[in-house]
Every structure is written in C-alpha cells, then in structure tokens.
C-alpha positions in Angstrom: -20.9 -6.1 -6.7 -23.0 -5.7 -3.5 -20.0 -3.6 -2.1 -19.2 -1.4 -4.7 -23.2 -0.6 -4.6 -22.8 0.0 -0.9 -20.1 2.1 -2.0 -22.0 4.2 -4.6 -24.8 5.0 -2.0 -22.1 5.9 0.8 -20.2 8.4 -1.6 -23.6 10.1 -2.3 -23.8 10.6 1.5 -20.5 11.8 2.0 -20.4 14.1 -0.9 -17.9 13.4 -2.5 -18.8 12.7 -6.0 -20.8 11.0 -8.4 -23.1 8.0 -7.5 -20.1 5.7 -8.6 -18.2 3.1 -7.4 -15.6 -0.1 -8.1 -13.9 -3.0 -6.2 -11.1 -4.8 -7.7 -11.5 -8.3 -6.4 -8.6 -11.2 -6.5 -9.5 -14.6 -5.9 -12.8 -14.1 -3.1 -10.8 -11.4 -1.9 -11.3 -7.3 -2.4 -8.2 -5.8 -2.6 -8.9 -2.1 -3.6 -11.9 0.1 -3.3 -12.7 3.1 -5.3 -15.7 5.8 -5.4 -15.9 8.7 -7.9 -13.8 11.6 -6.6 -14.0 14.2 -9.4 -15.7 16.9 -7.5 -13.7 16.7 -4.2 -10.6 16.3 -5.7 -11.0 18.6 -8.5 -9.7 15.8 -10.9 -11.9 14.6 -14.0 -10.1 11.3 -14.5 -11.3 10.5 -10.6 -13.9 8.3 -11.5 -14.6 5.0 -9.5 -12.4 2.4 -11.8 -9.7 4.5 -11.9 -9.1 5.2 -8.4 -10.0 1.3 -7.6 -7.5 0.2 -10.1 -4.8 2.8 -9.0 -5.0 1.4 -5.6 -5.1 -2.3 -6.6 -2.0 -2.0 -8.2 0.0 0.2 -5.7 -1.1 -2.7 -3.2 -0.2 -5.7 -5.7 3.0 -3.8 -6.9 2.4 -4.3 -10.7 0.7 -2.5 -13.3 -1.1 -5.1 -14.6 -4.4 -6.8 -12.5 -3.4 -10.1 -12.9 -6.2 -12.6 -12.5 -7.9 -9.7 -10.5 -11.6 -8.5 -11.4 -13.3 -5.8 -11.4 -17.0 -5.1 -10.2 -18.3 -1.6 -11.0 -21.8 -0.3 -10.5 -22.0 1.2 -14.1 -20.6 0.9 -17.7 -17.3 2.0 -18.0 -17.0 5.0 -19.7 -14.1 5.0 -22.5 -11.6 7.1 -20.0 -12.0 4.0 -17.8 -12.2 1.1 -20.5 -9.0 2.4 -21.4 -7.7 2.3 -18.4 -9.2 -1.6 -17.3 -8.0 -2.5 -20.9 -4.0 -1.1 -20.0 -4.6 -3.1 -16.4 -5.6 -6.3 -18.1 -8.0 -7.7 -15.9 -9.9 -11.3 -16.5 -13.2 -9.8 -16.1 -15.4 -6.4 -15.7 -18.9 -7.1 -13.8 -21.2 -3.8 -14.3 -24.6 -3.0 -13.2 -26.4 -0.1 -14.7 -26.3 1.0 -18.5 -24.8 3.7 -20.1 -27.9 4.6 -21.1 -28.9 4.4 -17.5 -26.3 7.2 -16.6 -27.1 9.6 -19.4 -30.7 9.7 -18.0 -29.6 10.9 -14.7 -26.9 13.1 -16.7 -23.4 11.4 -17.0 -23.9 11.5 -20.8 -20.5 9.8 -22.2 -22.3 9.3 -25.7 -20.3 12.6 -27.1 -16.7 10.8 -25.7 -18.0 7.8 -28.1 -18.8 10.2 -31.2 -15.2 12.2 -30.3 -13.5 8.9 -30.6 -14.9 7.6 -33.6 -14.5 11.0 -35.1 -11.5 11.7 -37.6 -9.0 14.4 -35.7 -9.8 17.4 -38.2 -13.5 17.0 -36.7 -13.4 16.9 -33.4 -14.8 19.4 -30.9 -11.5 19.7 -29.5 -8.8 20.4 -32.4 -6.2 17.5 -32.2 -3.1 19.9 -33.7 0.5 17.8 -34.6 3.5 19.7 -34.3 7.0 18.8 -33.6 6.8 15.0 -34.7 10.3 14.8 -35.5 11.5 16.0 -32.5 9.4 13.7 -30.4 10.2 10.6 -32.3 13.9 10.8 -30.6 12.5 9.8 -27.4 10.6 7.0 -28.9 14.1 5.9 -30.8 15.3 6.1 -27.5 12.8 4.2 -26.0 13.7 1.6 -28.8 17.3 1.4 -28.2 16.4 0.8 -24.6 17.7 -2.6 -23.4 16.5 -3.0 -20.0 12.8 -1.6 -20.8 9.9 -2.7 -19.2 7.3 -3.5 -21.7 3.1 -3.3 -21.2 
C-alpha cells in the first residue's frame, strides 16, 4: 500500500492526474503499477485500477488476476469495481473512503444512484433498438465451439 501511496503523491507532482494510484501485487511481488491518467490522456476510464490491472495482465498474459492483489489508495469507484470484479482478484486493500474522495471532489455517489436507477430514469437515456439484430452475434457466440469463456 506504501507504494501505491508513493505513487499517488508522485502523480500529483508530475501532473498527470488525480491523486490516485494502484499496485497489483502477486505473491510479495508487485507486478504492475498504475496512477490516474484521465487528464493526460484524455481518457475517463484512466483511473489508477484500471491502468494497474491492464498492465498486470498484459505482463501475466491472462485476463484474469489470478491469486494477484490489488492495493489501491482509495475506494474503487463502480467503473473500477467492475473492472477488479471481471479480473477476479483474491483481495482489494484500499485506504481512503469514498466519502473521503467526494470531499476533495471525486464525487462517484451519482454513478451509485445511476446504477441503482431503473433505465427510463436515468440522467443519461439508456434507449434499445435493434435487439434482434444483435442477438445473432450472441447466437453466434453460442454456437461457438472453441470459445474462450470469463
């Protein structure tokens, strides 16, 4: 945890985005390293996890974070609990709050209310169309033999 702290203060000094960071830890060992990049890389879903996770797998070669952990210096927000939860590590270690977050002003409280939100009420219309024509490619997916499932 000490180094994704380290990391946090270092990204702050650098510039290049919010004061967040993540390690991805395997056995004693850190294997991937990742601060939040949203403002230098012009890329919302550049936060800290996300980038540390991307890394750990292109270095393990898998998709998944087996018997990996991950250390991050605040609460996942639900982008990145999605994200840890499709990695399927053993663990998540955080340090600050949420709440801690919003009162510097990373507020994620209205991504919790979206979410728990039914579709015709959310602040962003969620519109189906084409359903039918999109299912083929999930029949497809079904017919697969050789598909890799996660």
């Amino acid at each position: 945890m000490r180094e994704a702290i380290r990391l946090s203060h270092q990204n702050i000094k650098e510039g290049k985005g919010g004061p967040f960071a993540a390690v991805v830890v395997k056995g004693n060992t850190i294997i991937a390293r990742g601060t939040n990049l949203v403002t230098s890389t012009n890329d919302p879903t550049a936060h800290a996890e996300i980038v540390a996770i991307r890394e750990a797998c292109r270095i393990l070669g898998s998709f998944q974070l087996t018997d990996c952990d991950v250390f991050t210096t605040c609460e996942p927000c639900p982008m990145c609990m999605g994200a840890i939860y499709w990695a399927r590590p053993n663990n998540v270690y955080y340090a600050n709050t949420r709440e801690d977050a919003a009162a510097i002003g990373f507020d994620d409280q209205i991504l919790y209310a979206e979410l728990a939100a039914p579709l015709s009420q959310r602040r962003i219309p969620m519109i189906q169309i084409v359903r039918d024509e999109a299912l083929e490619a999930f029949r497809e997916w079904e017919r697969k033999k050789d598909r890799i499932p996660y």
